[in-house]
N, C-alpha and C positions, 0 to 999 in steps of 0.2 A: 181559524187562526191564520193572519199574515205566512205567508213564505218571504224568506230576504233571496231566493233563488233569481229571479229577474236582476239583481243585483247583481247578485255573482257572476250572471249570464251577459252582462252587459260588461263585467271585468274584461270575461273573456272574451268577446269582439272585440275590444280593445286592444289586447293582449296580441290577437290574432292580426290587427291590424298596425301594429307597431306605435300605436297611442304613448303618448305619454301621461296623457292627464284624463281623469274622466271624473265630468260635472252631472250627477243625477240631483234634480232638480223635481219636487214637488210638483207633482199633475202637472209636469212639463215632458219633455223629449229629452233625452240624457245626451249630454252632449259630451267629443273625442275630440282632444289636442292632436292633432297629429303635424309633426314638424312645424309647430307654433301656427297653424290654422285651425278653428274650431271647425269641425263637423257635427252636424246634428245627424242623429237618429230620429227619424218622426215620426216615425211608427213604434217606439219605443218609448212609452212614458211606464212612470212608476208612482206609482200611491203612496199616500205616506206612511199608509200600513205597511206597505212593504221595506219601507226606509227604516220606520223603527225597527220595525224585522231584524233588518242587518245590521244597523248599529248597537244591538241586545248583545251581537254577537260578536260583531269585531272591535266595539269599546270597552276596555276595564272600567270597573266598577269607580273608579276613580275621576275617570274621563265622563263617564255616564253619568256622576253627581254634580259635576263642574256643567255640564252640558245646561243641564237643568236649573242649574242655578246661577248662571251667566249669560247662556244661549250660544256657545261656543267650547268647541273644543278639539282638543288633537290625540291621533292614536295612531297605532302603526299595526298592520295583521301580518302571520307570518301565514301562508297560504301555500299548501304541499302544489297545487297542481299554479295558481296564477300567484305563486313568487312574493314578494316584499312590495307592502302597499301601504304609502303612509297617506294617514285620512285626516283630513279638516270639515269637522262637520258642523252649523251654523244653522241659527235662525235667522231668517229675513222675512218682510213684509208679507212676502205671497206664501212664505209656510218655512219646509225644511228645505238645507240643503247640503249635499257631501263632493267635498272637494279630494279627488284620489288622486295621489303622483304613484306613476307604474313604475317601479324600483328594476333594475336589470338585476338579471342571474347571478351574473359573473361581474367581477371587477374588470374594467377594461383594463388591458395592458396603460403606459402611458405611451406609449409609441402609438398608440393607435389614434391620439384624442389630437394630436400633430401640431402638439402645442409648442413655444419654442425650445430650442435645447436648452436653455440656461435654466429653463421651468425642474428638468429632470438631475440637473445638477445640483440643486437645493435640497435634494436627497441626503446630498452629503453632509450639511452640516450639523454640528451636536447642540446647537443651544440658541435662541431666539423666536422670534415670534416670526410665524408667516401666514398670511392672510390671504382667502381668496374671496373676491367680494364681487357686486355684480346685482343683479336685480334677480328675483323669484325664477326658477325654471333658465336658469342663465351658463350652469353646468360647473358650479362651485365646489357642488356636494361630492361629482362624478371624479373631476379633476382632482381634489384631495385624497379622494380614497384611490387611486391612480398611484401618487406619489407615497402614500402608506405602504402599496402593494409593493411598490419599488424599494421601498425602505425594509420591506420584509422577509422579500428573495434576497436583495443584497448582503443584508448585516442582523449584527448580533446585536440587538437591541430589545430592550420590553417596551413594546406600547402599549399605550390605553387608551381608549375610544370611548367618550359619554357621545351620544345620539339622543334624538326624539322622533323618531324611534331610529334604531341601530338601521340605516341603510346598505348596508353592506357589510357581510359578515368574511373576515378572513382568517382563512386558515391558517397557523405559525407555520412558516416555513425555517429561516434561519432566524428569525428575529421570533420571542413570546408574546404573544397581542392576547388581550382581556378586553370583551366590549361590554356597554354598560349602556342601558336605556334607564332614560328619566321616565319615573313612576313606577315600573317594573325591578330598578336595584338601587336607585338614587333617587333622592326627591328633587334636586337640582342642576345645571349643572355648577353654581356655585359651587356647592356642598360635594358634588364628584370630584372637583379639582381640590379645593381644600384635602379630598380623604386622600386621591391620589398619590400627595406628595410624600406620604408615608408610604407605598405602596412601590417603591425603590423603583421609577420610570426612568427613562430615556427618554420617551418622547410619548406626546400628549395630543390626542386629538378632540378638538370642540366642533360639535355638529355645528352648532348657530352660539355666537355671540350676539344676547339678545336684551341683554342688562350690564348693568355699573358691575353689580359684585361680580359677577363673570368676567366680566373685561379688567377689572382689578387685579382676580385672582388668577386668569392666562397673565397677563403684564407679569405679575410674581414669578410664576413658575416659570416663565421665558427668562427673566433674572438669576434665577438660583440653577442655572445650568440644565436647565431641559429644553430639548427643540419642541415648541407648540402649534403645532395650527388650528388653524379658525377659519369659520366663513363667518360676513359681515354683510347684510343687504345695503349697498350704496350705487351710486349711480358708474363713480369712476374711483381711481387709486389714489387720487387727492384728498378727494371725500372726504375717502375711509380712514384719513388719518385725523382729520376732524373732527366727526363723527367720534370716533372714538375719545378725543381728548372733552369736544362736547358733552360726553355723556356723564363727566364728573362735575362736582362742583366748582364755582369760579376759586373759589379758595386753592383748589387743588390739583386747577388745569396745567399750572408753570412746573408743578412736580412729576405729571405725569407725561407732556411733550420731554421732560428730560431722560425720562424711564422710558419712554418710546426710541428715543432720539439712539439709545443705549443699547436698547433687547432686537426692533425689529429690523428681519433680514428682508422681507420681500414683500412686496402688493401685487396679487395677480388678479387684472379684472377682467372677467369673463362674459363672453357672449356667445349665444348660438344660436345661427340662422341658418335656412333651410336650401337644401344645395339646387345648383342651377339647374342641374338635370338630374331627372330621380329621385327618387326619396331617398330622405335620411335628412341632417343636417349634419353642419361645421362649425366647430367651435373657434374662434381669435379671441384673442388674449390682450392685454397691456400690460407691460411689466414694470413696473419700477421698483428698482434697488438702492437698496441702503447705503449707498456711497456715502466716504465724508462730504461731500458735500449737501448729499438729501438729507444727513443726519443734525446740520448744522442749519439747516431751515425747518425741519421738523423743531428743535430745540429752541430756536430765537421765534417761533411761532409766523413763519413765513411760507408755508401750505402753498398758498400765490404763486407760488416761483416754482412748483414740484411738476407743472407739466411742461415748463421749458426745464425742467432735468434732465426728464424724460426726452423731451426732442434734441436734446444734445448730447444723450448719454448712449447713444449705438453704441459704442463701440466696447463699452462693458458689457453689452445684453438689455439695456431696455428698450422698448420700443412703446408707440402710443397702438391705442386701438386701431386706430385711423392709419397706421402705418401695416397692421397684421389684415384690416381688412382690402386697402387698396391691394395689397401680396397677393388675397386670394382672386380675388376680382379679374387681375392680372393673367392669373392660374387658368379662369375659367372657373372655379368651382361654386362662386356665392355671383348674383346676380349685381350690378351696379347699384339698386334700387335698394337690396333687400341690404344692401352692405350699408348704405347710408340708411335705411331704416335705425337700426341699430346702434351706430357712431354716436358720441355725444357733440363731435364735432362735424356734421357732413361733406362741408364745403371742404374738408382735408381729402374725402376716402377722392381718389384721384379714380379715372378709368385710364390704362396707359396701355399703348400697345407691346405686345413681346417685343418688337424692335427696336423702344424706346430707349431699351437699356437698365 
């Protein structure tokens, strides 16, 4: 009989080697994210006896039916010695394949992720929608659960967390927190958010906004006086407000840019590239705030005009991507190349010298 132990054993190099992500691939070489570069192992391949092996054991029964009868599916393992690991597991062409994101231990502090201060200030408010968006592996998940942490040493508040799976578990400090994973306590997160608002919240956390009734049902509970966050996969903070209004019907889009225009306080879109010297990487940010005036383009359905808000709104706290990454650049910390990789705009990210001013 199969062992899923090579599995486990290829976690831990990973783990050992500050991996973020680990690709085992069918009679291939299991391949390590590390600071957004793939590494291969190639002396490390694994069978697909071995695959099922491990997927027997770290998918619910649930996830294991869907598997089978889609060729796709997601789980999360809670793992005593290699931590929190959520799995995307898939059929493709050449067989099977498992996609693992390595979850950290601990919640960072927010001080630590060096994002801007008006990021940390958002803590404070009692009621609206704030979204952090950004592309796959882009530090969405990290940053919100950041800003929970801060909301939970600070104040007295009940939060609730739906995940897929729960990446981060925190303990109540001053504030009550209840997490809740899809498939293991909720079948959706529609249906989390709906039970929630019985459940006397303060503040409401959505792992992924990833459908209509979800994004419906955060818009609601953003309205009826609770602070919501969400992450949303979009390229920039424009998008994302697109995007979201795209994802209803045309019937229903002019009601919902006005319910937008109303609940949301913030768009943070995130990136993280890999630092100039040493490992590790750095996250920058864009932020745009809900001023009346972004609220009043959001409403008349004018998106167009929200990244010159942005370029002209310093001095309340936003800033573009392109402006957090030429900052580091500047610093030393992120490389000219690797900062225009990432930029949606490049020709912005500037190299300037300390002198320049």
């Amino acid at each position: 009989m199969a062992s899923a132990l090579r599995v486990y054993e290829a976690i831990a190099i990973a783990r050992d080697r500050c991996a973020s992500d680990v690709h085992v691939v069918e009679g291939g070489p299991v391949v390590l994210r590390i600071d957004g570069r793939l590494d291969r192992l190639a002396a490390w391949i694994v069978q697909r006896a071995e695959i099922d092996a491990f997927l027997a054991q770290a998918l619910d029964e649930r996830a294991r039916r869907r598997l089978d009868a889609h060729g796709n599916a997601d789980g999360g393992l809670h793992h005593g010695e290699l931590g929190t690991i959520r799995i995307h597991a898939y059929h493709e062409r050449a067989g099977m394949r498992i996609a693992m994101r390595l979850l950290a231990a601990n919640v960072p502090a927010l001080e630590m992720l060096g994002l801007p201060a008006i990021v940390g200030r958002l803590a404070e408010r009692r009621s609206g929608l704030l979204l952090f968006t950004g592309p796959t592996g882009s530090g969405k998940s990290t940053a919100m659960a950041a800003l929970i942490d801060r909301i939970n040493r600070t104040q007295e508040r009940h939060i609730v967390t739906v995940e897929d799976p729960v990446e981060y578990v925190h303990a109540s400090r001053l504030s009550m927190i209840a997490h809740c994973e899809i498939g293991a306590d909720v079948s959706s997160f529609a249906e989390a958010l709906r039970g929630f608002m019985r459940a006397d919240p303060d503040v409401v956390m959505v792992g992924e906004m990833r459908d209509l009734e979800t994004m419906a049902a955060a818009i609601t509970a953003a309205e009826t006086g609770h602070l919501v966050l969400g992450t949303l996969h979009s390229p920039d903070t424009a998008t994302s407000v697109d995007r979201l209004v795209d994802a209803f019907p045309g019937d229903q889009q002019r009601q919902i840019r006005t319910q937008l225009s109303q609940t949301l306080i913030a768009v943070i879109g995130m990136r993280l590239l890999p630092l100039r010297v040493g490992p590790g990487r750095r996250a920058a940010a864009e932020v745009l705030l809900a001023t009346d005036a972004v609220r009043a383009m959001i409403r008349d359905g004018k998106t167009y005009l929200l990244r010159n808000a942005i370029v002209t709104g310093r001095a309340s706290g936003m800033q573009t991507l392109e402006t957090h990454l030429s900052d580091l650049v500047l610093r030393g910390e992120v490389s000219i190349e690797e900062a225009r990789r990432v930029a949606e705009h490049p020709a912005d990210v500037r190299e300037l010298s300390r002198s320049a001013g």
